[in-house]
C-alpha positions as CSV (number, residue, x, y, z in Angstrom):
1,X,0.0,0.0,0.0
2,X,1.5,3.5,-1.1
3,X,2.1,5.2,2.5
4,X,0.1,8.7,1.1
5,X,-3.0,6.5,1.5
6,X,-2.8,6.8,5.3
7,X,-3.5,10.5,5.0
8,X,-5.9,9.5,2.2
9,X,-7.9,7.0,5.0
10,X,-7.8,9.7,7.2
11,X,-9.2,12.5,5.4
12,X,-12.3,9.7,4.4
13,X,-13.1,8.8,7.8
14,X,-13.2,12.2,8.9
15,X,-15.9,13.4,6.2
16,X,-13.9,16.2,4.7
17,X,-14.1,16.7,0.9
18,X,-10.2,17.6,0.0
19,X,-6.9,16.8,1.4
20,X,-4.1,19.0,0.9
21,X,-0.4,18.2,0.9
22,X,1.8,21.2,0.5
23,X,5.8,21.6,1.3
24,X,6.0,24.0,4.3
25,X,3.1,22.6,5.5
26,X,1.7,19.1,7.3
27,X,-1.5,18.2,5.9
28,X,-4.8,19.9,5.9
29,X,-8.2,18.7,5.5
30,X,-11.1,20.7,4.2
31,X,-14.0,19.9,6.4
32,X,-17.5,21.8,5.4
33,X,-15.6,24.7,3.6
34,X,-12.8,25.3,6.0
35,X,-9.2,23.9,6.1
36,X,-7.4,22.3,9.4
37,X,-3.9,20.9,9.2
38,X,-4.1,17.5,11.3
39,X,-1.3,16.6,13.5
40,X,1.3,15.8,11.6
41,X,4.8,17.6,11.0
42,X,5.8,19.6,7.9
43,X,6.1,18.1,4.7
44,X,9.2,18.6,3.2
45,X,9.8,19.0,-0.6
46,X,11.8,14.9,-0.8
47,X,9.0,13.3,1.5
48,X,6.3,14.7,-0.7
49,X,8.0,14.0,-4.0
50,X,8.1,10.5,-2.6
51,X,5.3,10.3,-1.5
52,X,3.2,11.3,-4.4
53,X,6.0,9.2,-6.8
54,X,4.5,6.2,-5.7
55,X,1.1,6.9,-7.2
56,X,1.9,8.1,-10.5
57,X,2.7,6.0,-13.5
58,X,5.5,6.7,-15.7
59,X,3.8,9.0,-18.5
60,X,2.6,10.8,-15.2
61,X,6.1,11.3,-13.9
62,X,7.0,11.9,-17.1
63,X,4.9,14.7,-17.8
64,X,4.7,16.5,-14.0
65,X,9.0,16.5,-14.6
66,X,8.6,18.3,-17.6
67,X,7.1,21.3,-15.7
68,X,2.9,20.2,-16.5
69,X,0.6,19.9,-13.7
70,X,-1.3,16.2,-13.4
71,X,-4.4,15.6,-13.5
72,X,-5.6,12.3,-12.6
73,X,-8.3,9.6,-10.6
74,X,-6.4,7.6,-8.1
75,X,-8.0,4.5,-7.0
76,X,-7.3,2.2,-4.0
77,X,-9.3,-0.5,-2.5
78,X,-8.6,0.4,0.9
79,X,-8.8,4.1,0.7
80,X,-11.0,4.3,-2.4
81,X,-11.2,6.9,-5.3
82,X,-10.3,10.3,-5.5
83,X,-9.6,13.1,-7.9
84,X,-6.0,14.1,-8.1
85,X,-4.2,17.8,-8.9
86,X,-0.4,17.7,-8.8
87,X,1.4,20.8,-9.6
88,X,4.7,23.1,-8.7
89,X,4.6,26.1,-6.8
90,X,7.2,28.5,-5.5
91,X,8.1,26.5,-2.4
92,X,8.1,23.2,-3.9
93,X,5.1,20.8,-5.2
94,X,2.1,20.3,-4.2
95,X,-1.2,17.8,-4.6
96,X,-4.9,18.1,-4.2
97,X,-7.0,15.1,-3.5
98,X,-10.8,15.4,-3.7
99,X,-12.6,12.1,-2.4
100,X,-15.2,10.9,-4.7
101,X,-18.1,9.0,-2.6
102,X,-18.1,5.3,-3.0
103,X,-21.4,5.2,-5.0
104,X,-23.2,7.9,-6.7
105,X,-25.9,9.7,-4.8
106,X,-29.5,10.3,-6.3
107,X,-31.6,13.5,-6.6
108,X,-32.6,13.1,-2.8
109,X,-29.5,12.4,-1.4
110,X,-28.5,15.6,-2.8
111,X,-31.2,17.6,-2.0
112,X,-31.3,18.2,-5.6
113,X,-35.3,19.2,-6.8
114,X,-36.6,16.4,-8.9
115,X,-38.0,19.0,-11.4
116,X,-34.3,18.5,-12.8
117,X,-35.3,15.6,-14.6
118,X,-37.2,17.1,-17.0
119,X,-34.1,18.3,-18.7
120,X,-32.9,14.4,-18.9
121,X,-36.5,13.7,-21.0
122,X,-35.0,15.3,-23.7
123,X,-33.4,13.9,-26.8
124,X,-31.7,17.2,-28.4
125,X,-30.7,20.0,-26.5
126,X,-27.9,21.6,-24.3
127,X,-28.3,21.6,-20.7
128,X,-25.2,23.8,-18.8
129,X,-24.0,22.8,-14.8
130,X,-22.7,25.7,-13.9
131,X,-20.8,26.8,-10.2
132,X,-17.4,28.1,-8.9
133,X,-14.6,25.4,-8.0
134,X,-15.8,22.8,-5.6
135,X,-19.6,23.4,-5.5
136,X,-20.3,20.0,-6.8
137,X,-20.8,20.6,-10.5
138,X,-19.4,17.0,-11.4
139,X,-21.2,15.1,-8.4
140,X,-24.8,16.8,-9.7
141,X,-23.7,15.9,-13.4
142,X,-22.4,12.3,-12.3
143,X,-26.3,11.7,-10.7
144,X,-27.6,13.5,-14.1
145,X,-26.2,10.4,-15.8
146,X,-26.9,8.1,-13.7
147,X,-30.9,8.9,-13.5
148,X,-30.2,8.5,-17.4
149,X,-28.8,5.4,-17.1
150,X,-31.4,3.9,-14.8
151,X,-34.2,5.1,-16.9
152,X,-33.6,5.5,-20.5
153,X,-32.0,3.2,-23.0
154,X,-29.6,5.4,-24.7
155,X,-25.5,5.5,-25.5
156,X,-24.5,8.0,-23.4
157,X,-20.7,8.9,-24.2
158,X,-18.6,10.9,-21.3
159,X,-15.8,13.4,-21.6
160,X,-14.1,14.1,-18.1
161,X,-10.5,15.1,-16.8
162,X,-10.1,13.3,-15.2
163,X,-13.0,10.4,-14.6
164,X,-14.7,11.0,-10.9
165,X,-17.6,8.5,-10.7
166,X,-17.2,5.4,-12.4
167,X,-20.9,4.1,-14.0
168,X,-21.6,1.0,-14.3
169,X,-24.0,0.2,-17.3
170,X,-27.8,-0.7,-16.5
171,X,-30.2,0.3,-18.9
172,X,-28.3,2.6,-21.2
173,X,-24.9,2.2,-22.2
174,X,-22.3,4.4,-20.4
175,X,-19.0,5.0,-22.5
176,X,-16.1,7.0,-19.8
177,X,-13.5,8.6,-21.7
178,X,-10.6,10.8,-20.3
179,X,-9.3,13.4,-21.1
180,X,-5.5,13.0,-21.6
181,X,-5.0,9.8,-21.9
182,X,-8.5,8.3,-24.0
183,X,-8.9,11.8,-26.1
184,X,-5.9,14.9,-26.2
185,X,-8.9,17.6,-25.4
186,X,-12.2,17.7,-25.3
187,X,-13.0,19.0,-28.3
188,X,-11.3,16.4,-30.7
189,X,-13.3,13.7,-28.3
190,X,-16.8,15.9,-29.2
191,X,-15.7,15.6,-32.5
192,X,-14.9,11.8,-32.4
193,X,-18.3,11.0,-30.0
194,X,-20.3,11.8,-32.9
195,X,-18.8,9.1,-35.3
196,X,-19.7,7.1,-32.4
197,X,-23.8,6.6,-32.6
198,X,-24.3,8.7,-29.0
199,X,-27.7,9.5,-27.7
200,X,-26.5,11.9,-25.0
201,X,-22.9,13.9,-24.3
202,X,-21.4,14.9,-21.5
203,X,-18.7,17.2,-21.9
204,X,-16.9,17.9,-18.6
205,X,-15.6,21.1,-19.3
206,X,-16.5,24.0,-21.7
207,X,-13.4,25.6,-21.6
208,X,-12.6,26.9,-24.8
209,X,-14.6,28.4,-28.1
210,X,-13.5,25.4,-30.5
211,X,-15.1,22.9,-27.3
212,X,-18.2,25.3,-26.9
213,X,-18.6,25.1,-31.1
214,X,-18.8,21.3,-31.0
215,X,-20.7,21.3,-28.1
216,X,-23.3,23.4,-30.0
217,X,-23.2,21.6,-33.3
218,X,-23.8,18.1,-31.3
219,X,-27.2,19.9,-29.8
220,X,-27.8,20.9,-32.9
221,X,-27.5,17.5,-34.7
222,X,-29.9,15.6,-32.4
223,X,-28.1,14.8,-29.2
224,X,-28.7,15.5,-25.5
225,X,-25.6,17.6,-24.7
226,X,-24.3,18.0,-20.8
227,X,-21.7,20.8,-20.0
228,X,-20.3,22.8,-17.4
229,X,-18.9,26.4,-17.1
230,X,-17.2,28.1,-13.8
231,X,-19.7,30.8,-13.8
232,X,-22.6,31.6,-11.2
233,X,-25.6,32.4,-12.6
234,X,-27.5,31.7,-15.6
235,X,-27.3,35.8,-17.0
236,X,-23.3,34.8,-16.4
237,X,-23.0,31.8,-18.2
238,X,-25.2,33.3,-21.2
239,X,-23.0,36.1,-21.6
240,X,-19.5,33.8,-21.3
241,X,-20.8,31.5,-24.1
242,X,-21.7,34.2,-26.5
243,X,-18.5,36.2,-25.6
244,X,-16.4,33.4,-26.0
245,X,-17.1,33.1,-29.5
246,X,-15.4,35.2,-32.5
247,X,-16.8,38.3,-33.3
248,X,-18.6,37.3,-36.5
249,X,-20.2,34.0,-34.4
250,X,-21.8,36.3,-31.7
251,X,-25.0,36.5,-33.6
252,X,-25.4,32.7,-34.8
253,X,-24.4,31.7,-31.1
254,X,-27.3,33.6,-29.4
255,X,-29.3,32.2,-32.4
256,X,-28.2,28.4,-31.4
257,X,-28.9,29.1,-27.5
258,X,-32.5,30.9,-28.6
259,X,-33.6,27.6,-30.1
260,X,-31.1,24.9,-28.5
261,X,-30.5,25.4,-24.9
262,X,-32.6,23.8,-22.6
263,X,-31.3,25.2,-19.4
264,X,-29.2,26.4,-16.7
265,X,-28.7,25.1,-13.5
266,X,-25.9,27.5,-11.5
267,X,-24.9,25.8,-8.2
268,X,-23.3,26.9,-4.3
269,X,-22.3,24.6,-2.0
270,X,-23.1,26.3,1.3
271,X,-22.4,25.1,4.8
272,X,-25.8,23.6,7.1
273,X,-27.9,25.0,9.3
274,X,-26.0,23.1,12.0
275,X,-22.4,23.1,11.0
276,X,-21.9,19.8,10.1
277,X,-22.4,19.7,6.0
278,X,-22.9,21.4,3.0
279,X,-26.1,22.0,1.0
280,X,-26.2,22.6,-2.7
281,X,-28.2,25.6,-3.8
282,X,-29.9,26.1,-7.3
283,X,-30.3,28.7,-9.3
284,X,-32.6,27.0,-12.1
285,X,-33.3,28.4,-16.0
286,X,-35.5,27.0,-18.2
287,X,-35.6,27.6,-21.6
288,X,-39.4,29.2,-22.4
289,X,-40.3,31.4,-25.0
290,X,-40.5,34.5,-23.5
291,X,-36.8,33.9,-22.4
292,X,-35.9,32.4,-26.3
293,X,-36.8,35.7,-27.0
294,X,-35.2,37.9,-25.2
295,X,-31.9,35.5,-25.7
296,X,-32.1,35.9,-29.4
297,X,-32.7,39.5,-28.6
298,X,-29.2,39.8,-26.4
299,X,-31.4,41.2,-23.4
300,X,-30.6,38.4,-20.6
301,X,-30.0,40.9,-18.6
302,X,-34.2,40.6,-18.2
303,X,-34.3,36.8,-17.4
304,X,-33.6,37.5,-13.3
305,X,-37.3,38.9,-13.4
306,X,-38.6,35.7,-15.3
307,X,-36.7,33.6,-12.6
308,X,-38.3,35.0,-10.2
309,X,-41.6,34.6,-11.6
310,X,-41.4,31.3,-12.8
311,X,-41.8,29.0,-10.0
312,X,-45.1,27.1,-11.1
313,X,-42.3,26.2,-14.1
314,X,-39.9,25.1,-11.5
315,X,-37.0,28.0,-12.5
316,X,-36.0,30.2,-9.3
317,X,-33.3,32.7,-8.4
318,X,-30.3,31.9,-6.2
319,X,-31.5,34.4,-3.4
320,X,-35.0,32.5,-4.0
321,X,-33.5,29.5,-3.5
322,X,-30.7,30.6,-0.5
323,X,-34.1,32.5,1.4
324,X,-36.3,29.5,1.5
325,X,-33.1,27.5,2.2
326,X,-32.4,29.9,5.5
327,X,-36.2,29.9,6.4
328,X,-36.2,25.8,6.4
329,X,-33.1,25.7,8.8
330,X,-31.3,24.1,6.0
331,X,-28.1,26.1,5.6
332,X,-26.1,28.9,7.9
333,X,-28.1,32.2,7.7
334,X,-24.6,34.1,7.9
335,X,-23.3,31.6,4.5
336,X,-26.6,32.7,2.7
337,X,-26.2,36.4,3.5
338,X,-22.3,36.2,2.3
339,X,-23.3,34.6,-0.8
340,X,-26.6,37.0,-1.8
341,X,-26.7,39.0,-4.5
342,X,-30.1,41.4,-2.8
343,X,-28.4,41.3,1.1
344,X,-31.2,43.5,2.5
345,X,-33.6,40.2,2.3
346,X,-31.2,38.3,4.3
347,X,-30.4,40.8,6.9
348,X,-32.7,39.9,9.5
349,X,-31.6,36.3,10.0
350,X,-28.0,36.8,10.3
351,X,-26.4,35.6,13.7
352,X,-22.8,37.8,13.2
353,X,-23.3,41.4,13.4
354,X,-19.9,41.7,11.9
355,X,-21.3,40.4,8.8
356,X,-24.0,43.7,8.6
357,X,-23.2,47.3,7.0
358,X,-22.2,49.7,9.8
359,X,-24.0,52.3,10.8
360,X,-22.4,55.9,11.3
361,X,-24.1,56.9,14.3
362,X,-21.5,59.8,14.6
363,X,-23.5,63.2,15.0
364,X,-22.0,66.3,12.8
């Protein structure tokens, strides 16, 4: 057994969601949102290199002595899976390890709403997760597919980097590629999915304007496309599409989201109501007419008042979702205030004055 997988156990047991190994430092777990080193003594720039040697295969080592970061899934049957980031920084190297559950969890385990399935009904259409680093994107996309999976009988096709959740095929077929080592980006492995007879897409990252381009042609052409983008909200993520794209595309790209996208989901991971976890929180877009419209019409900066009007259609606003989140004692009142766009609505339930404007009570 590789002797980083005692840190790995450790950081399991305890619950937390990444485990940090840094030179300078010992090692620090990230439990609900926060970091704690655990008693342990500094890392030094040898033990770690030795330490993470022992995990990495040869075109790994290869490539992380060549000056590239690593990404990778590292898997264990004592310690289980995780997500892995190896990098260089000015003190020496360093790793990330992100613990991937040992089965996927469903739509309730989540707390996910089950209106989210509607976008899965589809057979053509782009469907955007979007959220800062570490607010679950992949583990809501990863239950996406496996409701799929469950209840459709489709060739679903995945492009991650690297693989988190590993599926295991029930009703549909599930084809895992990474990134890397299966397909050298993500757009070349759009472009090779298609020649392979998919039903439905998933394309872990939108991170370029040739990936965003296949992505739209494969909605386009009859498939159920899944994607993510690090932005947080679905106004956000409308503009970053269409100002990704080339001048000249700006036009046809608003067109293809008018008539193609079926919807945004923009996600926060916020801590509990008692401490002790952390609650996703939705921000949900469906695509309707009225908001086509004003899409093809480059006026999203209207679709926060449909949000908040369209409940019966199951959309809602983030501080619609983060209110009735703080009213049901679900999350930390203080954690929805910090992460409110309209702070006034949130004022009165927040426990750490600190947190509220001050008043100048000073008289002239």
């Amino acid at each position: 057994m590789s002797r980083i997988n005692a840190f790995l156990k450790l950081g399991r047991e305890q619950g937390c969601s990444d485990i940090h190994l840094s030179v300078g430092l010992p090692p620090l777990l990230r439990m609900h949102g926060e970091l704690s080193p655990i008693k342990y003594r500094d890392l030094t720039n040898d033990e770690l290199e030795s330490l993470v040697n022992e995990i990495l295969n040869e075109e790994q080592r290869i490539l992380f002595n060549t000056g590239h970061d690593v990404d990778f899934s590292y898997e264990h049957e004592e310690v289980g899976r995780f997500r892995v980031n190896l990098y260089r920084k000015i003190t020496g190297i360093g790793a990330a390890f992100r613990i991937i559950a040992p089965r996927i969890p469903t739509f309730q385990e989540l707390g996910l709403p089950s209106v989210l399935t509607k976008f899965l009904l589809h057979n053509q259409g782009l469907v955007l997760v979007t959220g800062a680093t570490g607010t679950g994107k992949s583990t809501t996309l990863a239950t996406m597919i496996d409701w799929i999976n469950h209840n459709r009988r489709l060739n679903i096709i995945t492009l991650e980097d690297p693989i988190e959740y590993v599926h295991k095929s029930d009703k549909a077929l599930v084809i895992q590629r990474n990134v890397g080592s299966h397909v050298d980006t993500f757009a070349n492995g759009l472009h090779a999915a298609l020649r392979e007879d998919p039903d439905v897409i998933l394309v872990g990252e939108l991170r370029d304007p040739e990936t965003i381009s296949m992505a739209m042609t494969a909605a386009e052409t009859g498939h159920l496309v899944l994607g993510t983008l690090h932005t947080t909200s679905a106004v956000k993520t409308l503009d970053r599409i269409i100002d990704a794209m080339p001048t000249e595309q700006k036009s046809l790209t608003a067109s293809f989201l008018a008539q193609h996208l079926l919807g945004v989901v923009s996600q926060k991971l916020l801590r509990s109501a008692d401490g002790r976890n952390r609650q996703a929180i939705l921000e949900i877009m469906f695509n309707t007419p009225a908001l086509s419209n004003l899409i093809l019409n480059r006026k999203v900066f209207q679709i926060p008042a449909i949000l908040q009007t369209g409940r019966e259609q199951g959309m809602q606003l983030m501080d619609q979702a983060l209110l009735d989140a703080v009213k049901a004692k679900e999350i930390d009142p203080d954690d929805a205030y910090v992460h409110a766009t309209d702070k006034k609505l949130f004022q009165r339930y927040v426990t750490d004055p600190d947190l509220l404007p001050q008043v100048n009570l000073a008289i002239s």
